[in-house]
ZAMARGU-4260 file (C-alpha; in steps of 0.2 Angstrom, whole numbers, plus 5000, padded with zeros to 4 digits):
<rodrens>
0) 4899/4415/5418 | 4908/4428/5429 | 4894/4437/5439 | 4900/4455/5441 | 4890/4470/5443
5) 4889/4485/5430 | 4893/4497/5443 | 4910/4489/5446 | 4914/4488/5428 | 4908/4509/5429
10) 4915/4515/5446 | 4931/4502/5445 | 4949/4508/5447 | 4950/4506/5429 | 4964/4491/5430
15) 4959/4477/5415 | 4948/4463/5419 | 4951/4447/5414 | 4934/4440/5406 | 4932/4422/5403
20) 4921/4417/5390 | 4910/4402/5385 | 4922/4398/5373 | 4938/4398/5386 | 4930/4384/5396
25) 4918/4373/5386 | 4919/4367/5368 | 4909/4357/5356 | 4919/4349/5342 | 4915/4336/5329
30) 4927/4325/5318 | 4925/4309/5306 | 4936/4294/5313 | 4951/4287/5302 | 4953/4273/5310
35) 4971/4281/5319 | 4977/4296/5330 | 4968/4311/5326 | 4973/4328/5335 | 4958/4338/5338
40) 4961/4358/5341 | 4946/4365/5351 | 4954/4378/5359 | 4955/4372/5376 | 4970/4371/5387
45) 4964/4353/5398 | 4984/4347/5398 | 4986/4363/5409 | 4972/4367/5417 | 4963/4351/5418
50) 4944/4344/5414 | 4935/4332/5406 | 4933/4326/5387 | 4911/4318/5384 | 4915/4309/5365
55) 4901/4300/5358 | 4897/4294/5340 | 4882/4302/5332 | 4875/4285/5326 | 4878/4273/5341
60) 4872/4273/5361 | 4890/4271/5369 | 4898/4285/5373 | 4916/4290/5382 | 4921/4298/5398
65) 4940/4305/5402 | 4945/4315/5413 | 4962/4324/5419 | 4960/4318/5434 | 4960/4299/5432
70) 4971/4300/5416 | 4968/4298/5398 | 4972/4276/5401 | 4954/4277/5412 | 4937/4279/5404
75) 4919/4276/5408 | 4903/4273/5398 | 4887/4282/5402 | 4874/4269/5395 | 4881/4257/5405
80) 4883/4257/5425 | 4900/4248/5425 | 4917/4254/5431 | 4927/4261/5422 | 4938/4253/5407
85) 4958/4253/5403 | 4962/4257/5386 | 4978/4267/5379 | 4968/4269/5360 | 4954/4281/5365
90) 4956/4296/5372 | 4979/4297/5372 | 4981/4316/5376 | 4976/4330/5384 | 4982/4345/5375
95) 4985/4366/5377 | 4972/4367/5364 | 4963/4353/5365 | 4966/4333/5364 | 4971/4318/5355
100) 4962/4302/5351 | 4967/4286/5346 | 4962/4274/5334 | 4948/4262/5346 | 4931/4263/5336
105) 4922/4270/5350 | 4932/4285/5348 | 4940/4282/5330 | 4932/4270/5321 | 4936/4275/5301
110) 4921/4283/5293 | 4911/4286/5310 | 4904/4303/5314 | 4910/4309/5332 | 4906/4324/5343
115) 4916/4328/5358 | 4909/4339/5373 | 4923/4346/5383 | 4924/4355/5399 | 4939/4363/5407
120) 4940/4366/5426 | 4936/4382/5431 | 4927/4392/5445 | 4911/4395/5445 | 4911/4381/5430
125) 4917/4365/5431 | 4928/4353/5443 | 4929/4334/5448 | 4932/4326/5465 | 4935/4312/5468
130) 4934/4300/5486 | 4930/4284/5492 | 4914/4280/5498 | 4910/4275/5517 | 4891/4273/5517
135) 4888/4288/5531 | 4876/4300/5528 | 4881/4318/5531 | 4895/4317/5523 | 4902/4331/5513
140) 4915/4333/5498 | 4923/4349/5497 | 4924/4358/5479 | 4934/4370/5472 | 4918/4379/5461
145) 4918/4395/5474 | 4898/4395/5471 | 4883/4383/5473 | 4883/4369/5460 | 4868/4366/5449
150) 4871/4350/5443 | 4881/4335/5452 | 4884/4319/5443 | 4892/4306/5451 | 4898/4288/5447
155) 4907/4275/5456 | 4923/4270/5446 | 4928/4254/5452 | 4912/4243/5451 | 4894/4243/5448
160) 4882/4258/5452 | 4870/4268/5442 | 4876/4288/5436 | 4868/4296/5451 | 4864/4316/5446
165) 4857/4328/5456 | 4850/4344/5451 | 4845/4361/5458 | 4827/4358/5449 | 4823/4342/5456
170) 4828/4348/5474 | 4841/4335/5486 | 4828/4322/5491 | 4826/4316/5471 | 4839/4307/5460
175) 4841/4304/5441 | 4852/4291/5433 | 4861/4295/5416 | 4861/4278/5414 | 4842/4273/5413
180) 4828/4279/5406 | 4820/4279/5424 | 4809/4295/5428 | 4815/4304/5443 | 4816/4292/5460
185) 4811/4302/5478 | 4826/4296/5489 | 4837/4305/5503 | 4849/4290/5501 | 4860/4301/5489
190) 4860/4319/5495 | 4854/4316/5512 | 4840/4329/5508 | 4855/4345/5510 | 4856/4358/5497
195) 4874/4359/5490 | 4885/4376/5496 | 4898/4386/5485 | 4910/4372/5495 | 4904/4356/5501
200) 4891/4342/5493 | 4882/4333/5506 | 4880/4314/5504 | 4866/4300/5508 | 4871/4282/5511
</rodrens>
């Protein structure tokens, strides 16, 4: 994840560098709910560091969204395109080496397979904004990912609205919606037809 060149690591001043793996920054973890709290030790420093837990049970369509950013109290769905939901028994903890869950079956539920994507923010990886939404085109977001993202995802928290996601692929005048089953939809209403940079996203109406 860290683009350097071989001759740096050949011609350098011979100071350590400080690699960062796949491992350091994004985990898949799996678990069988008990009904109750369960701490779950991926490896990841989120409490610190900050980021985002994906859980989704292996035999059911809902899954769970928590982030550092809006606290482990707020989740949202992606098979829905609600706002997000209050709950203190799903996600309860972000951890140095991971997280904690609670006993809600969408998370817990005894004798339910789970598995857990999570991501921790870092450069070049993975971060979160957040904003409030004034239906001008042009805007930009600033982000603190320090190169050009290749995949945005973006949901509105406090109503009603489809998982928007853009992707370097499709190019900025396309949409998909992690929500639906939809094929790809040719609008400039969502990224105002500009490419992301390694700071700003650049939104439609």
């Amino acid at each position: 994840l860290i683009n350097m060149p071989i001759q740096q690591m050949l011609l350098g001043s011979g100071a350590s560098v400080d690699r960062i793996y796949v491992d350091d920054i994004f985990s898949t973890y799996l678990w069988k709910g008990t009904g109750g709290n369960q701490t779950h030790n991926n490896g990841l420093d989120l409490s610190t560091e900050g980021g985002m837990v994906w859980i989704k049970a292996r035999t059911a369509l809902a899954s769970v969204l928590t982030d550092t950013v809006r606290g482990t109290t707020k989740q949202l769905q992606t098979e829905v395109n609600n706002g997000e939901l209050t709950s203190s028994a799903r996600l309860t903890a972000f951890n140095t080496n991971g997280f904690t869950t609670g006993s809600e079956e969408l998370v817990g539920e005894n004798g339910t397979d789970f598995s857990s994507w999570s991501f921790r923010k870092t450069e070049k990886f993975f971060d979160i904004q957040t904003w409030n939404g004034n239906l001008t085109s042009g805007r930009t977001i600033s982000h603190n990912l320090g190169c050009i993202p290749g995949l945005v995802i973006v949901k509105r928290n406090n109503g009603y609205a489809n998982w928007a996601i853009y992707h370097r692929d499709l190019g900025t005048d396309k949409v998909l919606f992690l929500n639906t089953n939809a094929a790809e939809t040719q609008s400039n209403a969502y990224w105002n037809n500009t490419s992301p940079t390694n700071s700003v996203i650049t939104l439609g109406d």
